[in-house]
C-alpha positions in Angstrom: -16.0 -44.5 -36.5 -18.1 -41.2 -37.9 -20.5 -39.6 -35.8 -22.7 -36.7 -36.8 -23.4 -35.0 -33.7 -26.9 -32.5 -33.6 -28.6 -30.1 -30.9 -29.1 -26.1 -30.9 -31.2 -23.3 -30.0 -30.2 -23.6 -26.3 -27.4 -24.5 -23.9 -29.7 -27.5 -22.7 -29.7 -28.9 -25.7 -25.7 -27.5 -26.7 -23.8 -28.7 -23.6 -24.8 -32.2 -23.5 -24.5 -32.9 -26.7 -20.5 -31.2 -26.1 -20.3 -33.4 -23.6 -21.2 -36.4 -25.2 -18.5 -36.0 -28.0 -15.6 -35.0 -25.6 -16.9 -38.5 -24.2 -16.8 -39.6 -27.5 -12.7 -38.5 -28.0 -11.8 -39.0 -24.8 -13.2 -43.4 -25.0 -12.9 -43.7 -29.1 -10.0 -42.0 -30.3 -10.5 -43.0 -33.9 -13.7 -41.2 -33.5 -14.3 -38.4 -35.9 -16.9 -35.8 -35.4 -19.0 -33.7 -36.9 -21.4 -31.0 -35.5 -23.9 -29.8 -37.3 -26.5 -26.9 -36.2 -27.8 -23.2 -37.3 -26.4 -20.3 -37.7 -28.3 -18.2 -35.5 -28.3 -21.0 -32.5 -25.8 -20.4 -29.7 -24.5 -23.7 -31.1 -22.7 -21.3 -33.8 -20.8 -19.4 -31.1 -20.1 -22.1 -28.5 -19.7 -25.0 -30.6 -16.1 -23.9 -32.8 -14.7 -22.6 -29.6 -14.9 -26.5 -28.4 -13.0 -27.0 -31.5 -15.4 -29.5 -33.0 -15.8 -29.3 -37.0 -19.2 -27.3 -37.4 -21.6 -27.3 -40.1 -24.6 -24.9 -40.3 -28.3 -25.8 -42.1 -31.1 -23.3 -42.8 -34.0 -24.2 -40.2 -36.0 -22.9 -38.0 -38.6 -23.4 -35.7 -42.3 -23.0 -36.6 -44.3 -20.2 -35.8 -47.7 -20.5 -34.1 -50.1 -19.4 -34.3 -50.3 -19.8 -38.0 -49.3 -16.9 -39.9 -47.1 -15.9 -42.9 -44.3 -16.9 -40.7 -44.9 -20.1 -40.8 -44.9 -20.3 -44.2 -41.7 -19.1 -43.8 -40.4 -21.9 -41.3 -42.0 -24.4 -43.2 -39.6 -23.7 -46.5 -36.8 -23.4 -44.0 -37.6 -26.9 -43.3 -37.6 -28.0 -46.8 -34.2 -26.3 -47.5 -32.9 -27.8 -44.1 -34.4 -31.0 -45.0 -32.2 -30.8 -48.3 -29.3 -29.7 -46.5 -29.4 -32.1 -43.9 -29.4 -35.3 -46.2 -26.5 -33.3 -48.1 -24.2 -33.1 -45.2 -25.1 -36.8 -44.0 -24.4 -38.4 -47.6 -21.2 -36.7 -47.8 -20.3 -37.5 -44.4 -21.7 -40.7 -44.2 -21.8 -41.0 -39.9 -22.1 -44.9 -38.4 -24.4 -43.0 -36.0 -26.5 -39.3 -35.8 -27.2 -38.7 -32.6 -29.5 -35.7 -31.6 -30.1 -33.9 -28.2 -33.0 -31.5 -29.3 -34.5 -28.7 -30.4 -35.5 -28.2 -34.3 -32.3 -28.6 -36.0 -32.2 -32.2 -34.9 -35.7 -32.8 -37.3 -34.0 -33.0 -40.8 -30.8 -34.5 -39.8 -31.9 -37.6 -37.4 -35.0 -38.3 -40.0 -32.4 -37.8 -43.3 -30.3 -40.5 -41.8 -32.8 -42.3 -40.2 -34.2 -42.7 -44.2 -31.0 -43.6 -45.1 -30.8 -46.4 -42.6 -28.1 -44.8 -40.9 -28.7 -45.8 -36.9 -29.5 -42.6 -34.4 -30.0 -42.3 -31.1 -31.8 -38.9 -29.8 -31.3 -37.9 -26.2 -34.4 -36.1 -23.9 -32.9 -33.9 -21.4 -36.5 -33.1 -19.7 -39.3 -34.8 -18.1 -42.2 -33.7 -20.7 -39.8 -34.5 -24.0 -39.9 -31.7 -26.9 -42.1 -31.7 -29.7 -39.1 -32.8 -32.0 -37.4 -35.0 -29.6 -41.7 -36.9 -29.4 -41.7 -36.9 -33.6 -37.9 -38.6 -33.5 -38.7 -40.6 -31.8 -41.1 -42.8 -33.6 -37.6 -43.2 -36.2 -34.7 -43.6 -33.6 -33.0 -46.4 -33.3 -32.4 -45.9 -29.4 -33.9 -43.1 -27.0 -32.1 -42.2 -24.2 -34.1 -39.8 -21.6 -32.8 -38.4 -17.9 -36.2 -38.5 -16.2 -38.0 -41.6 -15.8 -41.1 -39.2 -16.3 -40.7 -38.5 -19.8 -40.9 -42.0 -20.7 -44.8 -42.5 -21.0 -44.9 -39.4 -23.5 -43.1 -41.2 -25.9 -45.1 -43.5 -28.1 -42.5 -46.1 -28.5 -41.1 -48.0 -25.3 -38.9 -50.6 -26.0 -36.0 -48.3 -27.4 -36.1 -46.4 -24.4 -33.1 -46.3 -21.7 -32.9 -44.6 -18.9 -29.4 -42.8 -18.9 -29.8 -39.8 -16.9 -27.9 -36.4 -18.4 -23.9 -36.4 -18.6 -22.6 -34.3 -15.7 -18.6 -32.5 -15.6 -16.4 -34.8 -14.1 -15.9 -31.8 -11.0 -19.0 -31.8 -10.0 -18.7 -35.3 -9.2 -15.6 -35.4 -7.4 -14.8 -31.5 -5.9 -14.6 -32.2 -2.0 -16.9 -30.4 0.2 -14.6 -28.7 2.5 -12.6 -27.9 -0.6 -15.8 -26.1 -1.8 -16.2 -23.7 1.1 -12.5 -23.0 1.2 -13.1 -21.7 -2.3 -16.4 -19.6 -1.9 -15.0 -18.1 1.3 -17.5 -19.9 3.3 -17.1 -21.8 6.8 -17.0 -25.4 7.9 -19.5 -26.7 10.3 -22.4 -24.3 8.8 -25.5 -25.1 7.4 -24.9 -23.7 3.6 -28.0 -22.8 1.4 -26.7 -21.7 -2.0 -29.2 -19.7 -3.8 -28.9 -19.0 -7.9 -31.4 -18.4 -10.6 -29.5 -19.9 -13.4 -26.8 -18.1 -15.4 -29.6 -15.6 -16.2 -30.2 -14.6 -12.5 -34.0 -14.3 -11.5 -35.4 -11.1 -10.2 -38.0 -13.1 -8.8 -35.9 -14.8 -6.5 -33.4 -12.1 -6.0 -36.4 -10.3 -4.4 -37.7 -13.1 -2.4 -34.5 -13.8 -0.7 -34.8 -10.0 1.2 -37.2 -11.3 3.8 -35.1 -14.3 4.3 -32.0 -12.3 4.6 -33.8 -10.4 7.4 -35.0 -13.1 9.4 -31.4 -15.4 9.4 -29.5 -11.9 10.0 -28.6 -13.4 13.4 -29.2 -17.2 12.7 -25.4 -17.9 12.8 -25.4 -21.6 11.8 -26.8 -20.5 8.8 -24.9 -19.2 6.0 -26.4 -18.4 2.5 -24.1 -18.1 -1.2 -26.1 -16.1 -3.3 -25.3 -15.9 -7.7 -27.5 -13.3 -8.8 -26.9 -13.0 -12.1 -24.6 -10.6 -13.8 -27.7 -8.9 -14.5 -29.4 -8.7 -10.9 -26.5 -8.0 -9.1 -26.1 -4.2 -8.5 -30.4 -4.5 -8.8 -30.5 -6.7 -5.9 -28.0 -4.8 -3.6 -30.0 -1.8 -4.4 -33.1 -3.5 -3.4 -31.6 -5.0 -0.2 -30.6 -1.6 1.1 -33.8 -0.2 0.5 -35.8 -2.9 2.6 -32.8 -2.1 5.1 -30.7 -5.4 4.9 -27.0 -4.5 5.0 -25.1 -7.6 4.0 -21.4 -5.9 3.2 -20.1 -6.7 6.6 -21.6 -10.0 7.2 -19.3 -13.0 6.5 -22.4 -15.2 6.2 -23.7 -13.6 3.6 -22.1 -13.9 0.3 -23.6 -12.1 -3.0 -22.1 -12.5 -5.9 -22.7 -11.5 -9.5 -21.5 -14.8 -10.9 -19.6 -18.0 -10.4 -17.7 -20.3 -12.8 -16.8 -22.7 -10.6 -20.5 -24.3 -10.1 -18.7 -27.3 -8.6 -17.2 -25.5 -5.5 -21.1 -24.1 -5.1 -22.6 -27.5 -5.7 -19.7 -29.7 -3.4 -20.6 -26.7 -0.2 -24.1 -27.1 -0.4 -26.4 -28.7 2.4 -29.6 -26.8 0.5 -30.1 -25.7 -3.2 -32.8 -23.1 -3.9 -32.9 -22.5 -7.6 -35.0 -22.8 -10.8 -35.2 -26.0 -12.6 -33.5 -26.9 -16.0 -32.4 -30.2 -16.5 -28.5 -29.8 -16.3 -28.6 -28.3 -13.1 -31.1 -30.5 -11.8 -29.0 -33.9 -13.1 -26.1 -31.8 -10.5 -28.0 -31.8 -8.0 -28.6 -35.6 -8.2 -25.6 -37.0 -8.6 -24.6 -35.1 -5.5 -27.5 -35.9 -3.7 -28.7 -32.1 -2.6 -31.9 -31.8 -1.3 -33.5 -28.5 -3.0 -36.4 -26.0 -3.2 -36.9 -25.6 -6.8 -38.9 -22.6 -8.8 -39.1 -23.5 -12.1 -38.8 -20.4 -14.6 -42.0 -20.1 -15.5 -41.4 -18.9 -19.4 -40.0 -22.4 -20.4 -41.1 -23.9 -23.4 -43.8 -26.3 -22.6 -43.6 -25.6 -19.0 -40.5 -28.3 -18.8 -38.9 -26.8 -15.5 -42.1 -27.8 -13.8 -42.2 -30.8 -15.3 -38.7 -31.7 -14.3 -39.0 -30.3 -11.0 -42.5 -32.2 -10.0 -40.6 -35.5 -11.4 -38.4 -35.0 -7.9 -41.1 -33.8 -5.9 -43.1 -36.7 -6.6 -39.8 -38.7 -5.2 -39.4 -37.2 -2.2 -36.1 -35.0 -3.4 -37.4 -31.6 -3.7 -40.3 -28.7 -2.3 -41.5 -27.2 -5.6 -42.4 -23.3 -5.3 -44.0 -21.8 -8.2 -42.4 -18.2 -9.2 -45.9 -16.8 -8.8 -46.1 -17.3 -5.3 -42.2 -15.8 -4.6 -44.2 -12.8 -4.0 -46.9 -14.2 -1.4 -44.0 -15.0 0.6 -44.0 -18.8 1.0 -40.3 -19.4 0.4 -39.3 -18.3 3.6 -41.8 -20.9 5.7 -40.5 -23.5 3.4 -36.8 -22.9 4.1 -37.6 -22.4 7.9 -39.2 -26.0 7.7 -36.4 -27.5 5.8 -33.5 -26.2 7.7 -35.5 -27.1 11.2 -35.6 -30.5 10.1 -32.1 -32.3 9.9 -33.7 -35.9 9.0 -35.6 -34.3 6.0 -32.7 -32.7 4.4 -31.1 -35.9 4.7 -33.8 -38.1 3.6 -34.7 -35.6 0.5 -30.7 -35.9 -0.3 -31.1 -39.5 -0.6 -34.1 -39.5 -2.9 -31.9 -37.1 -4.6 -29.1 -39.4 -5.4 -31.6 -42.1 -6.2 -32.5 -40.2 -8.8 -29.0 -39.7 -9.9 -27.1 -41.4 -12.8 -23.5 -41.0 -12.4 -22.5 -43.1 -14.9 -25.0 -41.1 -17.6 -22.3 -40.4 -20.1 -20.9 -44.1 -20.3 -23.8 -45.3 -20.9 -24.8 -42.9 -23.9 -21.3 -44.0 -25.1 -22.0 -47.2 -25.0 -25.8 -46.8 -26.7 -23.6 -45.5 -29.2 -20.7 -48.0 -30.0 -23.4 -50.5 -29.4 -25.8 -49.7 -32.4 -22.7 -48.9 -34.5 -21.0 -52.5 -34.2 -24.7 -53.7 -34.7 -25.4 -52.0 -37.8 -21.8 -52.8 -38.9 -21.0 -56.2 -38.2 
């Protein structure tokens, strides 16, 4: 079995599409794989260090609002258009399967042309503009909120899958989690991170926090920064006079790769909202206080994070009002109230699909065996 395997521009759309082919190998080892994406995408970096074959085509995204630049992007999509049906008659894929942004456009529609099948997978709750126009072509769409499924205008191809998740975030043990962060057993444990990124905004907001659980000792807080905000947010601590170095219950840390020993110790996520992390925080059933980055393309992370609000799994707290000071009354609430933590972890879990990467397998093999019978 061939499969042509498409999604760049960002780690959203980069890492589940990785981890649906290392499903792929792992369930199908006949499988053969080919990745194809853009040179200047992350995809170009990230993807041959997975050691998937890699092949590049000349798009880009169009510019708005309408300008010589857009001129521009619409002959990239021409030549990518070209490209793309290029690399899919030569490699002639059972299956293309797309997990956004603008590369996926010429490839999923050249194959889709060709009556090759393709599924497209929506990581957010308000799908992308190219992941909306696929859609009307793909043989199967699989989204990860229920949410995004009224802004698609076809409905019977739809399946709810939920996003693949690494197999350690599933299983890491709790205590094993605080064991390695350093952290204590029998503590309530709010872990605190603004995405690999860091976010001042939250970096800042967490001061008068720190201040008011200084002597709260069934509280203890793990706090990634960002690589970025680290030495900024010590600096910033010290000059509202919070001293953290000697207190045990305080962790700050610049960075962690490990997201599963964070994610296993937690009682109480407060972070922004992108749709990996978010499908973490499901499957292990965290209640959260999300603040979506407010720079997101078509808003997503507040789409994604109202999707659990409306279900009873998160408090939503916009990054423009960090600085009025109402994170610190929301955590107070939270932490004061044992049954809603658990009841907003349940709701959480609800929302969870731990099986998410089967069942994109299985769209897959499915529509191949169809097509080929």
């Amino acid at each position: 079995m061939r499969i042509m395997i498409t999604g760049g521009g960002t780690g959203g759309h980069i890492y589940p599409a990785l981890a649906i082919a290392k499903g792929l190998q792992q369930r199908i080892p006949e499988v053969e794989l080919l990745y194809v994406g853009t040179k200047k995408g992350l995809e170009a970096d990230i993807v041959p260090k997975a050691g998937l074959p890699f092949q590049t085509i000349p798009v880009e995204g169009l510019s708005r609002p309408f300008s010589y630049r857009t001129l521009v992007s619409v002959g990239k999509a021409v030549q990518g258009s070209l490209a793309g049906r290029k690399i899919v008659r030569h490699f002639k894929p059972h299956v293309v399967v797309g997990t956004g942004g603008y590369v996926c456009g010429p490839l999923v529609l050249a194959a889709a042309t060709m009556g090759i099948p393709t599924v497209i997978h929506e990581q957010n709750a308000f799908p992308g503009l190219t992941n909306r126009i696929l859609s009307c072509f793909a043989s199967k769409i699989c989204v990860t909120f229920e949410d995004a499924i009224p802004h698609f205008p076809r409905k019977k191809n739809i399946i709810l899958t939920g996003l693949p998740v690494r197999e350690e975030i599933i299983t890491r043990k709790k205590d094993d989690g605080l064991k390695n962060l350093g952290l204590s057993k029998g503590k309530i444990t709010v872990v605190v991170t603004g995405g690999s990124l860091g976010a001042r905004s939250l970096n800042y907001a967490m001061a008068p926090i720190y201040q008011r659980f200084e002597k709260e000792n069934k509280i203890q807080f793990y706090h990634i920064t960002g690589q970025a905000g680290f030495e900024e947010s010590l600096a910033y601590y010290e000059k509202h006079q919070i001293n953290l170095s000697q207190k045990e219950r305080f962790k700050i840390v610049p960075y962690l790769y490990q997201m599963e020993d964070a994610m296993a110790a937690a009682d109480l996520i407060i972070g922004r909202a992108g749709a990996s992390f978010l499908s973490e925080i499901m499957v292990r059933g965290i209640p959260s206080i999300l603040v979506p980055y407010p720079y997101a393309a078509a808003n997503h992370q507040e789409y994604n994070a109202r999707a659990m609000e409306k279900r009873g799994a998160a408090t939503v707290i916009l990054d423009q009002d960090l600085g009025a000071g109402k994170l610190l009354p929301t955590l107070e609430t939270i932490l004061n109230q044992d049954f809603r933590r658990v009841e907003m972890g349940k709701a959480a879990q609800q929302m969870g699909r731990i099986n998410a990467l089967n069942d994109i397998i299985k769209t897959i093999a499915e529509i191949s065996k169809t097509e080929h019978k």
